[in-house]
C-alpha positions in Angstrom: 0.0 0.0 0.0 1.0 3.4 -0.5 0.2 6.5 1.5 -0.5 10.4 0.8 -1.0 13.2 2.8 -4.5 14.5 3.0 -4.2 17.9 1.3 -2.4 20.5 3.9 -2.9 18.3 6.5 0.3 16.2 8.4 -1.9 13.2 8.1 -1.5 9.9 5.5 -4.0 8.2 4.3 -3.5 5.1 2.2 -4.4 5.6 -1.6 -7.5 2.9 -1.3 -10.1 3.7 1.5 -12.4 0.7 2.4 -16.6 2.1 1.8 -19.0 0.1 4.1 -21.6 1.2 2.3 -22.8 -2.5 1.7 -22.8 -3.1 5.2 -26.0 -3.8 6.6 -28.4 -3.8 3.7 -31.4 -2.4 5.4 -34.2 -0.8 3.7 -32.3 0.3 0.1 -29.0 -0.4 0.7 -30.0 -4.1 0.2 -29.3 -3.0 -3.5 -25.9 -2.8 -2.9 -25.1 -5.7 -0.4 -26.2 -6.9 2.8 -22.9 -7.8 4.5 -23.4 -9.0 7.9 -20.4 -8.6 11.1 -18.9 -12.0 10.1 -18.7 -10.9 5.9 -17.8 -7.4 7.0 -14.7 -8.6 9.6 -13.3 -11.3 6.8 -13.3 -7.9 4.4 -11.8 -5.0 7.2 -9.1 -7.9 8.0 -8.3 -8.2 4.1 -7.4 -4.0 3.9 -6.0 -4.1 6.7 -3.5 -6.9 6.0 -3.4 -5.1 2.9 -1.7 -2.0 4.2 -5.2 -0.2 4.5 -5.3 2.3 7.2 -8.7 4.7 6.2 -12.8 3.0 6.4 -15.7 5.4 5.5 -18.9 5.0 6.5 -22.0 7.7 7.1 -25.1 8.0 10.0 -27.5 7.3 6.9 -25.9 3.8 5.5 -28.9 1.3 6.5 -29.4 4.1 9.2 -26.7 3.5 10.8 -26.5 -0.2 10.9 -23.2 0.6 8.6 -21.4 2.4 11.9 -22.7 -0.3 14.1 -21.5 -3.4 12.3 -18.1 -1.6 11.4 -17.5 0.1 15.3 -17.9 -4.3 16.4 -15.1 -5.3 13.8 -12.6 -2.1 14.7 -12.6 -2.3 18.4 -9.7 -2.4 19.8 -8.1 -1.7 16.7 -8.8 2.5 16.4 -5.1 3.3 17.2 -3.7 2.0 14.1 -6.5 2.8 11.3 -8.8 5.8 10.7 -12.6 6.4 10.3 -14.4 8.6 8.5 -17.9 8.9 8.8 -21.2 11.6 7.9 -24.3 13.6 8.6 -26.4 16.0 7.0 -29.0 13.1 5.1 -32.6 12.4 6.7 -32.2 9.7 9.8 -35.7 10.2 10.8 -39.3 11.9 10.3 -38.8 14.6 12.8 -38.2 18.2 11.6 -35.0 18.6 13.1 -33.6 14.8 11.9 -31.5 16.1 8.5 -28.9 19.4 7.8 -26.0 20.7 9.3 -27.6 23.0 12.1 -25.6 23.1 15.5 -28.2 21.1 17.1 -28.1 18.2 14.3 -24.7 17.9 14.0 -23.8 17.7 17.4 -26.4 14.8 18.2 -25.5 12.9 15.1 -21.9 13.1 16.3 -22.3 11.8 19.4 -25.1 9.0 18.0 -22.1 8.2 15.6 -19.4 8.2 18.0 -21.1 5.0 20.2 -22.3 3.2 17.3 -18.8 2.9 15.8 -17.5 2.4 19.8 -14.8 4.9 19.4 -14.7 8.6 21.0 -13.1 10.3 18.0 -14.2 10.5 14.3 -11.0 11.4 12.4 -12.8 13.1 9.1 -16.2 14.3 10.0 -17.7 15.4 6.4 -20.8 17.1 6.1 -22.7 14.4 3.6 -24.8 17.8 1.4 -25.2 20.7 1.5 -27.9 22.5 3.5 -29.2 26.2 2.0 -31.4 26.4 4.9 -28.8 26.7 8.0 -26.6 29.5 8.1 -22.8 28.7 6.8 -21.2 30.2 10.6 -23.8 28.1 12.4 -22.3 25.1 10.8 -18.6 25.9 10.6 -18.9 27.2 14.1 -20.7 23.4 15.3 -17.5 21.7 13.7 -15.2 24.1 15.7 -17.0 23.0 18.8 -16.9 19.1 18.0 -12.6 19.6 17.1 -12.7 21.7 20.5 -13.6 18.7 22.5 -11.8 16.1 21.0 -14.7 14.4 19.1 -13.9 14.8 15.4 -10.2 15.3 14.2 -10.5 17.0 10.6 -14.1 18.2 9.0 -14.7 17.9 5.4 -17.6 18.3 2.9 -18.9 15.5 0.1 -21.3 16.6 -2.3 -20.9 20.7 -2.3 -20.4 23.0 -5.7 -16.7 25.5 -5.2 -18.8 28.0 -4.4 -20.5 26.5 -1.6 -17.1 24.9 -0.2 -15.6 28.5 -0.7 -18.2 29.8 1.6 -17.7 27.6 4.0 -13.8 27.8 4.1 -14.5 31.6 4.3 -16.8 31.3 7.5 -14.4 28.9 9.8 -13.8 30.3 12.7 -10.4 29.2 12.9 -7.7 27.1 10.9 -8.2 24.0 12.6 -11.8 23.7 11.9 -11.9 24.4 7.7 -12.5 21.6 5.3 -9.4 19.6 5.1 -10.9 17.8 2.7 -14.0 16.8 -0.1 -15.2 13.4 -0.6 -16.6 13.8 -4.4 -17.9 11.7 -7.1 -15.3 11.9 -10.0 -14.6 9.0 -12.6 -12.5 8.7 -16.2 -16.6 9.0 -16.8 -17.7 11.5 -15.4 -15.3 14.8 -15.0 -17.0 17.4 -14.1 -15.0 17.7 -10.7 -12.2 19.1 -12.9 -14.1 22.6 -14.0 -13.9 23.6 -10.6 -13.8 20.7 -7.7 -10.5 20.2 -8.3 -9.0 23.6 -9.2 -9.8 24.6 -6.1 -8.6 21.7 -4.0 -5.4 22.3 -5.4 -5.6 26.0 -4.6 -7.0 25.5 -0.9 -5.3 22.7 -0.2 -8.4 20.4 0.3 -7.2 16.2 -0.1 -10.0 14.3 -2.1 -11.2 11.5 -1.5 -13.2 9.8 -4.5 -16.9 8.0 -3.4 -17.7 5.5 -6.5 -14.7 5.3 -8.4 -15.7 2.9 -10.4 -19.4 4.2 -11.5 -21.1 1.5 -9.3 -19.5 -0.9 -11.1 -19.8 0.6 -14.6 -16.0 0.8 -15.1 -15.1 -2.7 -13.9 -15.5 -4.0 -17.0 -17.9 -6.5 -16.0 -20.5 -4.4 -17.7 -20.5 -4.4 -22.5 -21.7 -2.9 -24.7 -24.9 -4.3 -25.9 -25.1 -6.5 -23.0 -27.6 -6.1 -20.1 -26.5 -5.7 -16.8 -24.1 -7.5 -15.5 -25.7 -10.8 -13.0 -25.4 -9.9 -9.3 -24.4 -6.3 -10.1 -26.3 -3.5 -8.5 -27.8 -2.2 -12.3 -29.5 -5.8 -12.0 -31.2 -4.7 -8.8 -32.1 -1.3 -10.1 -29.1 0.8 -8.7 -29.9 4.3 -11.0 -26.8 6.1 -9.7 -24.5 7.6 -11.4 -26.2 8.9 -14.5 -24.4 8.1 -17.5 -25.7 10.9 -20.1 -23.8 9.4 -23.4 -23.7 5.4 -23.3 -22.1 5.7 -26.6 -18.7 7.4 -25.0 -19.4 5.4 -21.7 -18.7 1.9 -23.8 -16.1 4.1 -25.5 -14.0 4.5 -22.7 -15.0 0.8 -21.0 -13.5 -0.7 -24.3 -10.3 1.0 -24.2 -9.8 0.8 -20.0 -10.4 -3.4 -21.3 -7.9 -2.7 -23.9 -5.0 -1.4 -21.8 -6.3 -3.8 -18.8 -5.3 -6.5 -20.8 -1.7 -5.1 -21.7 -0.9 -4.7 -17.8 -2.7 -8.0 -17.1 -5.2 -6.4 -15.2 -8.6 -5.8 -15.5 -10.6 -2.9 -16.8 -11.4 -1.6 -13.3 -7.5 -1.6 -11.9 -6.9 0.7 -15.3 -9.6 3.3 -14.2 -8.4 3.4 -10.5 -4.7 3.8 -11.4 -5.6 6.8 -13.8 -7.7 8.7 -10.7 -4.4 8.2 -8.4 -2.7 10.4 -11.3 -5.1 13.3 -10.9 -4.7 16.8 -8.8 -5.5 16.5 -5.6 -6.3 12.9 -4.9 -5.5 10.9 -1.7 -7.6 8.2 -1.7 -10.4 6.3 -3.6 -13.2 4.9 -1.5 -13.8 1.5 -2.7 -16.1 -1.4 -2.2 -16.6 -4.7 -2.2 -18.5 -7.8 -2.0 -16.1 -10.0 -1.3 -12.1 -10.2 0.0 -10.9 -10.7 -4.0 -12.8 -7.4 -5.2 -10.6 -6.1 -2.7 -7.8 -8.1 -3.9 -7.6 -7.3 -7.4 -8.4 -3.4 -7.0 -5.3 -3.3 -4.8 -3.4 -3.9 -7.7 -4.3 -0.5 -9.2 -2.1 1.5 -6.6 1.1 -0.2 -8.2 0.2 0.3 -11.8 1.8 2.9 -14.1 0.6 4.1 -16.8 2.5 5.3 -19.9 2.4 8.6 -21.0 0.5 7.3 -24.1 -1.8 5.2 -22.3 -3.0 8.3 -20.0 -3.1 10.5 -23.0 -5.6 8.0 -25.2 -7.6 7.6 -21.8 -7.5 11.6 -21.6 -8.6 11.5 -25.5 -11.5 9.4 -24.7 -12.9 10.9 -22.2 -12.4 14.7 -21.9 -15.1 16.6 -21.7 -15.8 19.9 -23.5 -14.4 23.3 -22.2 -17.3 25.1 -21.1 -17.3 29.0 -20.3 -15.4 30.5 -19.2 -12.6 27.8 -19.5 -12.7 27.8 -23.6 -12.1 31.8 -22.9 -9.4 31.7 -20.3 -7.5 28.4 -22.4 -8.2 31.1 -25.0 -6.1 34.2 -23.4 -5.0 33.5 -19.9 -2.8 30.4 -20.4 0.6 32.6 -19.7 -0.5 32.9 -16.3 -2.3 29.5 -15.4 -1.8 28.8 -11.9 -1.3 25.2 -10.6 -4.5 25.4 -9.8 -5.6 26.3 -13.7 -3.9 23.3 -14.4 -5.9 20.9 -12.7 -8.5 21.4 -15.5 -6.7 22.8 -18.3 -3.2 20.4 -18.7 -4.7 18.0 -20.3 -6.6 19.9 -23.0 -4.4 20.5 -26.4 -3.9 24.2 -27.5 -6.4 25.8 -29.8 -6.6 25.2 -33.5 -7.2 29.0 -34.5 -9.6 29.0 -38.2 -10.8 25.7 -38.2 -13.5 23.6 -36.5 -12.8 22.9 -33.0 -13.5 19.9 -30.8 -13.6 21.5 -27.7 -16.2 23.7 -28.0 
């Protein structure tokens, strides 16, 4: 296993997290996978023995059956790995049982905190965004939880740059701004890098990846022209992510089989290895139903992939330069910051007086 520091932070993280979003299987989550203490234990000992030192779980997974099952197998074990966990989702029916206000937060913590049988939370992200609470009412709840001991880091999942800036900009002090985002980005679906990513780079934000592989969409398991895939979560009825243009999404699955098959790996250790090349990233949250998923994906950390390779992957799968990024690629590329360059390095200058594929 290999290990990266989370953003600005001092603390490393190893590049594959272990999700336990299939433990528990209660209510829809049965979609995913129902995975039991004994399943879950066998899989936590795998990462672990693996090199694994990160799990991520959420107050909302089977309604926090997911923190239950996963505080049994990591007792006693808390001072070598670190948990992540979530709140802002509905738990309940009652008015106050969903958002980020001081009052929810706090509780949810604490409700968190015994079900996982630990008394810290190392990375504490706000789950979505909530328009209704005041930005300083939530920053300032965080500050209050890192004042006594009971998360270590906050972080968001699930927030637009502009909502992420506002909180940043409302923190009361250092210790208690995002260290990092937990977003959804693929070699499918890049929209992270218009602005997700330029501005981890340029705050300093380490991002962790939910879904890496599309819900399974990536792994190759999954052809064009073929159904879905036996046993796979499309076959149960799992709608998440969209995928907008099938056509490019078989596109890119052909090629990530193609190159698979020149490392002797399989599609899904391809489109891992090519997010652990990307700005920002310290660690993909990944899943599994069972210890070889694990197995095999752990393969991807070691890959590396030819300049070629990651340039026909890029060439695949960019998508367009929207505005004002066609503009600014246009005119402001002298004075591109790092930051610029998490979104604009890998599109080819313009062609001046002819068509042009990136508009």
């Amino acid at each position: 296993m290999k290990y990266r520091t989370l953003g600005r932070t001092g603390l490393k993280v190893s590049a594959i997290t272990m999700g336990t979003f299939t433990f528990g299987g209660r209510g829809d989550f049965a979609r995913a996978a129902s995975q039991g203490v004994s399943d879950a234990r066998l899989l936590v000992d795998t990462c672990i023995d693996h090199g694994v030192n990160l799990f991520d779980t959420a107050n909302m997974y089977s309604t926090g059956l997911s923190e239950e099952i996963l505080g049994e197998v990591l007792e006693g074990r808390y001072d070598n790995v670190l948990v992540t966990s979530k709140a802002r989702m509905p738990i309940g029916q009652g008015p106050n049982d969903e958002g980020v206000s001081r009052w929810h937060l706090i509780r949810e913590c604490e409700r968190s905190l015994k079900r996982l049988r630990t008394d810290h939370i190392d990375i504490y992200y706000m789950h979505e965004w909530d328009g209704l609470t005041p930005v300083e009412e939530k920053m300032e709840a965080l500050d209050t939880l890192i004042q006594q001991g009971k998360i270590r880091y906050a972080g968001c999942s699930n927030y637009s740059a502009w909502q992420v800036m506002k909180s940043l900009a409302a923190a009361p002090r250092h210790s208690s701004r995002f260290a990092s985002q937990q977003i959804h980005y693929t070699i499918e679906a890049r929209e992270a890098e218009y602005e997700l990513l330029p501005l981890s780079v340029d705050q300093g934000l380490g991002v962790l990846i939910w879904s890496p592989l599309a819900a399974g969409l990536l792994s190759g398991k999954h052809r064009r022209g073929a159904g879905p895939a036996q046993g796979s979560r499309q076959a149960e009825g799992w709608n998440e992510p969209p995928i907008r243009d099938t056509e490019r999404l078989w596109n890119i699955v052909d090629l990530l089989v193609e190159i698979g098959e020149a490392h002797n790996v399989e599609a899904a250790q391809i489109a891992l290895a090519w997010l652990l090349t990307r700005p920002a990233v310290a660690s993909l949250v990944v899943g599994g139903r069972n210890a070889d998923q694990f197995e095999r994906n752990f393969r991807a950390v070691d890959l590396v992939l030819s300049d070629d390779e990651l340039k026909r992957l890029n060439d695949v799968s960019r998508l367009p330069l929207v505005y004002p990024y066609w503009h600014q690629h246009n005119f402001a590329r002298a004075r591109f910051s790092a930051a610029d360059q998490a979104l604009h390095a890998d599109y080819p200058d313009r062609h001046y007086g002819g068509e042009d594929p990136l508009v």
